[in-house]
N, C-alpha and C positions, 0 to 999 in steps of 0.2 A: 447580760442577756444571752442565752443558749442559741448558740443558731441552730435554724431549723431545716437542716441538709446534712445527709450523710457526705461529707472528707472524702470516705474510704470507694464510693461509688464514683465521685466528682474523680478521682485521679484514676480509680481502673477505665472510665471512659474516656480518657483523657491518653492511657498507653491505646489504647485501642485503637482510635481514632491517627494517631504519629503514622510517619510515612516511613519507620526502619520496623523491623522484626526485634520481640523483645519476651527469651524463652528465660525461665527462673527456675529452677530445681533444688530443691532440698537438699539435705546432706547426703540423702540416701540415694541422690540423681532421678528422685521423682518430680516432676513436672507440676509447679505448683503455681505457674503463668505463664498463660501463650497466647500473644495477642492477637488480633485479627492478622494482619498484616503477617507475621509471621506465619499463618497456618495458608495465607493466600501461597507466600512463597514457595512452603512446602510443600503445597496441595496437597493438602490432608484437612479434616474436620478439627474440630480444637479436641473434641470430645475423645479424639482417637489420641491425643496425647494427651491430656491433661489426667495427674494422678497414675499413669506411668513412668517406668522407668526410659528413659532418654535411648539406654542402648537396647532396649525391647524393642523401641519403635521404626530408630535410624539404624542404618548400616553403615559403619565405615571401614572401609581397607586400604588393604596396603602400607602404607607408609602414616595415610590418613588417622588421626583421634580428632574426639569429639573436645574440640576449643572450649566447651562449657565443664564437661566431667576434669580435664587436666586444669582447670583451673580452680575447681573443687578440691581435687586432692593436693597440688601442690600449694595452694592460696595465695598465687602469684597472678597479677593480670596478664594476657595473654598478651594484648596488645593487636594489631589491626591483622588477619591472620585470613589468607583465601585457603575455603573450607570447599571440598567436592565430597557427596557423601547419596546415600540412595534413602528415600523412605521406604515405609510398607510394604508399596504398591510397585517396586524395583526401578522410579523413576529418579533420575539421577539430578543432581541439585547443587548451584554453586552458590556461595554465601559470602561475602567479606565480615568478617566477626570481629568482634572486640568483647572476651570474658573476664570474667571481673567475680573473688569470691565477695560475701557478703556476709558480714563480723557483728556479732553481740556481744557483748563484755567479753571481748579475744576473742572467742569461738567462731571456726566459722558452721554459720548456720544455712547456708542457701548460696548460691551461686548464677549470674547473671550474663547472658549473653545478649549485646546489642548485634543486628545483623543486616545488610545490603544486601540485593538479590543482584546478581551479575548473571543469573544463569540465561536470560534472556539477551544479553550482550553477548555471550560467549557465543550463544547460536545464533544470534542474528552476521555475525561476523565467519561461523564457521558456515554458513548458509550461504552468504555473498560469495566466499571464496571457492564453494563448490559449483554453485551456478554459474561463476562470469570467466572459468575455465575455457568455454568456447562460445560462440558466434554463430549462430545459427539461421540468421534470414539474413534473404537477399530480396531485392526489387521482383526478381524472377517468382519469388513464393506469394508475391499479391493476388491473391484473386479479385478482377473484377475489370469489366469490359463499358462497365456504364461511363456518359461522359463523366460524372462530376469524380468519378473513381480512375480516368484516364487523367484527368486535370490536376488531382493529388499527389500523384505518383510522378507525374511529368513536373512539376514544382517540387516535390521531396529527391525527384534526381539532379535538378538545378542546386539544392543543396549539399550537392555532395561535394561541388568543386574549391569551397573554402571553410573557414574552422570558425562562421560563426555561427554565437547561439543558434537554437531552431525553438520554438515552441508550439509545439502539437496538440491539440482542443478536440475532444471527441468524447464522445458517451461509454461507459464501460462494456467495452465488449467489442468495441469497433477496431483492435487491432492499431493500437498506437505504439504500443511497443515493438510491435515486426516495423514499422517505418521507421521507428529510428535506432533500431540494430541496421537496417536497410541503407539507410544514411552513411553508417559507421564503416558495413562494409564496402560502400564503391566511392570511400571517401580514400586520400594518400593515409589515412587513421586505423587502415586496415587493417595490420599487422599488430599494432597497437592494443593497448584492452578495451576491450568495453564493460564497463560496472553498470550496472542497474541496481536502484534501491527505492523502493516504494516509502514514500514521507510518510505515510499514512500507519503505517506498521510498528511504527518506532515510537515509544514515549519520547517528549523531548527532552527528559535529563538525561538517554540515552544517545540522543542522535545529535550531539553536538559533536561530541566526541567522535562517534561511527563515522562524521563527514571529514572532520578536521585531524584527526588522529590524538593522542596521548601523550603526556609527561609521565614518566614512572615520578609518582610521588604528586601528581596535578589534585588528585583527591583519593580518596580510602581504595586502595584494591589496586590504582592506576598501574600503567606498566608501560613501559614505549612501545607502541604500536602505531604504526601506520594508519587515517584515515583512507576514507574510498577516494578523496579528490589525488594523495600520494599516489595509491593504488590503479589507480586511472589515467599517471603521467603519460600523455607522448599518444593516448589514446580519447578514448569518449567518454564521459559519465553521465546516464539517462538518471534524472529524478523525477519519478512517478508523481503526481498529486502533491505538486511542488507550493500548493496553496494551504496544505494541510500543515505547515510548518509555521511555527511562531511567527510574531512579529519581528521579536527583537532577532530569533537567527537568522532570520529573513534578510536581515539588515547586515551580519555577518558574513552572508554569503553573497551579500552583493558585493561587501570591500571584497572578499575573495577576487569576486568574476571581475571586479575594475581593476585592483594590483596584481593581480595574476600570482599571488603571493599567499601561503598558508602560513598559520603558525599554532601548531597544538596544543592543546587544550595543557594548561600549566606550564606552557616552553616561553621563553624571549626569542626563540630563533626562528625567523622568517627561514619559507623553501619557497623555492622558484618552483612553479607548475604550468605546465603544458597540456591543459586540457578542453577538451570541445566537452559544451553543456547542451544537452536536447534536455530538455524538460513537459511534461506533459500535465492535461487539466482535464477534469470532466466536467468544466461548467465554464459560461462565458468570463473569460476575464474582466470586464467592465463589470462587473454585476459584484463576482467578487473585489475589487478595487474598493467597490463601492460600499460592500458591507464586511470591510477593511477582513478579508480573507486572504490580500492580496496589496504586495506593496508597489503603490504607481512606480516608482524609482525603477523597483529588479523587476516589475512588467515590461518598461522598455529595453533592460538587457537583455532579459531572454526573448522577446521576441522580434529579435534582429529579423528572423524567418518567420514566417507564423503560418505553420500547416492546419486547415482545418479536415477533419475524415469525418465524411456524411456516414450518418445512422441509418441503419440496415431497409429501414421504413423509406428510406428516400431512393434506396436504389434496388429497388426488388426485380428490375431484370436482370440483377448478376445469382439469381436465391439459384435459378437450376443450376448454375455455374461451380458455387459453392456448394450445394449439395452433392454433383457430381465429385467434385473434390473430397465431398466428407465422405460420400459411397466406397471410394476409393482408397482411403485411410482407413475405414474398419474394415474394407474385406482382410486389406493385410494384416491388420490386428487381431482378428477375429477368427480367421483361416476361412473366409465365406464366398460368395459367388454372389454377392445382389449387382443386378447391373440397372436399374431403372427404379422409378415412382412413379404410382399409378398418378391419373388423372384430377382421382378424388382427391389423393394425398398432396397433390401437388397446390391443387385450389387453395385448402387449406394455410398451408407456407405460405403463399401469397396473400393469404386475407388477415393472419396475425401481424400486428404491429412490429413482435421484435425488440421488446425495452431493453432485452437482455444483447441485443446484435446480434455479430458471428459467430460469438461466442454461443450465448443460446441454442441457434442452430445446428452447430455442431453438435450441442448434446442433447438435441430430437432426432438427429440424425442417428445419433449413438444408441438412442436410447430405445429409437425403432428397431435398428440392427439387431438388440439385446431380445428382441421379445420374437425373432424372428428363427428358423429352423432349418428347413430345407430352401424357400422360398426366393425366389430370383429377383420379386420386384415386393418394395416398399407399400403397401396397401394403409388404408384409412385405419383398418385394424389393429396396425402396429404402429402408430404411431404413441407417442405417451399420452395417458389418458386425459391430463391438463386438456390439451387439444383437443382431441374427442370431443370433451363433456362440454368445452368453450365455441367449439361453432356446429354443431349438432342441431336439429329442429328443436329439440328439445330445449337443447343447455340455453341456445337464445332466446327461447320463450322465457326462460327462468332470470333471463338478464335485465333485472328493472325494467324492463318494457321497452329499452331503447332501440330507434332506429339500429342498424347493422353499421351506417354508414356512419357514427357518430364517431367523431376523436377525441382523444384526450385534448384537453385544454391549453395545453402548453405547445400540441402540435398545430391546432388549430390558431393560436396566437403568432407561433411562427409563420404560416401559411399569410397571414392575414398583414403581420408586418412587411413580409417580404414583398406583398403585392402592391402594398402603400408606397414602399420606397420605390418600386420600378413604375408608379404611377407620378412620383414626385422628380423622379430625376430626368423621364422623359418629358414634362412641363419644361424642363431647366436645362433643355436640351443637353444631359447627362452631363454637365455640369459640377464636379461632384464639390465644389463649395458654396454655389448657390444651394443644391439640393442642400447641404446640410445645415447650411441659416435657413431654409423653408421649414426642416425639419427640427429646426431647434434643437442640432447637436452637434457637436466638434466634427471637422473634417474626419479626424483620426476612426470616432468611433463610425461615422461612414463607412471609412475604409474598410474597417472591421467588419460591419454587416454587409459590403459588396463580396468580401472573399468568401464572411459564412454559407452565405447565400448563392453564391459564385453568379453573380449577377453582371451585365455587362458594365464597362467604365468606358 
């Protein structure tokens, strides 16, 4: 019986769908398959190569040939081969190849390239070593005068007198990373490096290697290179959205931080390492624990210290403070003279929530400065038009109907547990292991919502 499926469609969806690049050329070095994956790495359209010639499309120099055409003409495989080469569009592009010709009754008729994209490893690493060259905050560049921002700062300088973990829980935009460069420099770690690498950025076939370093020969392309933890000896290394990281390297990185011991990716050889770990999250640790984002084990390592930084929304008497400050950074940027924000402008800033924090702010402040001319003070005018159009008579009338005073739900949740728990712990005359059998929850996560909350114990 015939089956009834085309073969020839089942396997081209089948290259397509594989996680290497996989470019085929005729004899003439035209392009007769290019599979997804491949056109991703090259960023290019398939269409823009398929049924061209190979050296129409790429560039190569210098020293550089194309791993697929010398494996056409010699009919030799090339073997595992790091390829740097430009497309089209002059964007430069690194490949680990393996070419291979392809023979019909002896002839060869077509030629085959399997390919790894490295080119994102190369710049994620020449990116790290350009940025963590210097140091740039200190305790002195925090803005903000509010208690729960005096209470952060005065606990994150407690932290600078010894080398353990820290982990830092804050909303994106709040300024987690100037605390713990802040850390780094008024710790004896000064002198030291400090590395930063955001978890979130990196695929994880990528960042096992970027943490822990390389064997030449550990896998296709490999080479000895130092990870960020080698890189970070004798100093600090910050891991951004430390929850964004697998399970199982989770697990890897905890043997690290307990042996104090590295061993790279393909090596037998353990290194001694001397490193302080700050680590940071934009979400409750408990929560993720919970919805296993988050391994209980390397939660308790890293949060030997555990710094919480309130959301912009909770401390809007430092907003003049930090506007002052952002005033102050574009005049010199800009070459301007604003000294002040009007009344109206000012309401405004105060009555936005802020999802984005200081971040945010800064770039209303910027974005006012930008639409501004001769003009010395910040008016409702100039602000970016989000604002305008979002508390205007108007824009509110146009906002489903709702009260002004209404909050999101999740601040309104907080609001609402935080006032439970200070109604349950003064029953329990602050108590905090009665309160948290009233409350039907471990001491610890107590603990945890008195410092969110900065509540008293």
């Amino acid at each position: 019986m015939k089956a009834n499926f085309d073969m020839e469609k089942i396997y081209e969806k089948i290259l397509h769908e594989v996680d290497v690049g996989i470019h085929i050329v005729n004899q003439k070095g035209e392009t007769i398959f290019y599979n997804q994956k491949m056109a991703e790495m090259e960023s290019m359209d398939r269409e823009e190569v398929l049924h061209k010639n190979i050296l129409d499309v790429f560039t190569f120099s210098g020293t550089q040939h194309s791993t697929l055409v010398r494996s056409l003409k010699t009919g030799k495989r090339t073997g595992q081969k790091k390829q740097t080469y430009l497309n089209n569009r002059g964007k430069e592009i690194t490949t680990i190849n393996e070419s291979f010709p392809i023979r019909q009754n002896g002839k060869i008729v077509a030629a085959a390239e399997i390919a790894k994209d490295v080119t994102q490893l190369e710049r994620v690493i020449k990116e790290n070593v350009f940025r963590n060259r210097t140091v740039k905050y200190t305790f002195d560049q925090i803005i903000g005068e509010s208690c729960s921002m005096k209470t952060v700062i005065e606990e994150a300088k407690r932290a600078t007198r010894t080398s353990s973990s820290v982990l830092i829980i804050g909303e994106t935009g709040t300024g987690k990373e100037l605390f713990a460069e802040s850390i780094h420099n008024g710790s004896v770690r000064a002198n030291g490096p400090f590395i930063s690498q955001n978890c979130a950025a990196i695929p994880e076939d990528l960042m096992e290697g970027l943490l822990f370093g390389t064997r030449k020969g550990a896998f296709t392309g490999a080479v000895d290179r130092p990870g960020l933890f080698e890189q970070a000896d004798g100093g600090t290394l910050l891991l951004d959205e430390i929850n964004s990281l697998s399970y199982s390297l989770q697990a890897k990185l905890l043997r690290v931080i307990q042996e104090k011991k590295i061993r790279r990716l393909g090596d037998t050889k353990e290194r001694n390492i001397d490193v302080r770990i700050i680590t940071t999250m934009n979400e409750d640790p408990l929560e993720a624990i919970q919805h296993r984002r988050l391994r209980q084990d390397l939660y308790y390592r890293l949060s030997v210290v555990t710094l919480w930084i309130p959301p912009l929304r909770e401390r809007k008497e430092d907003i003049p403070l930090l506007t002052r400050h952002f005033i102050a950074k574009y005049n010199k940027a800009f070459q301007m003279n604003v000294n002040s924000i009007s009344p109206e402008a000012q309401a405004i800033l105060f009555e936005h929530p802020w999802p984005g924090n200081v971040r945010e702010l800064e770039h209303a402040i910027e974005g006012a400065m930008n639409m501004m001319m001769d003009e010395e003070e910040i008016g409702l005018e100039n602000l970016p038009v989000p604002y305008r159009k979002m508390y205007s008579p108007k824009g509110k009338s146009e906002k489903f109907n709702f009260p002004a005073e209404r909050k999101p739900l999740k601040e309104k949740l907080a609001e609402m547990e935080k006032a439970y728990i200070e109604e349950v712990l003064a029953e329990n005359g602050y108590n905090v292991t009665r309160a948290a059998q009233t409350l039907g929850i471990s001491r610890q996560s107590l603990q945890y919502r008195l410092k969110k909350f900065a509540l008293k114990r």
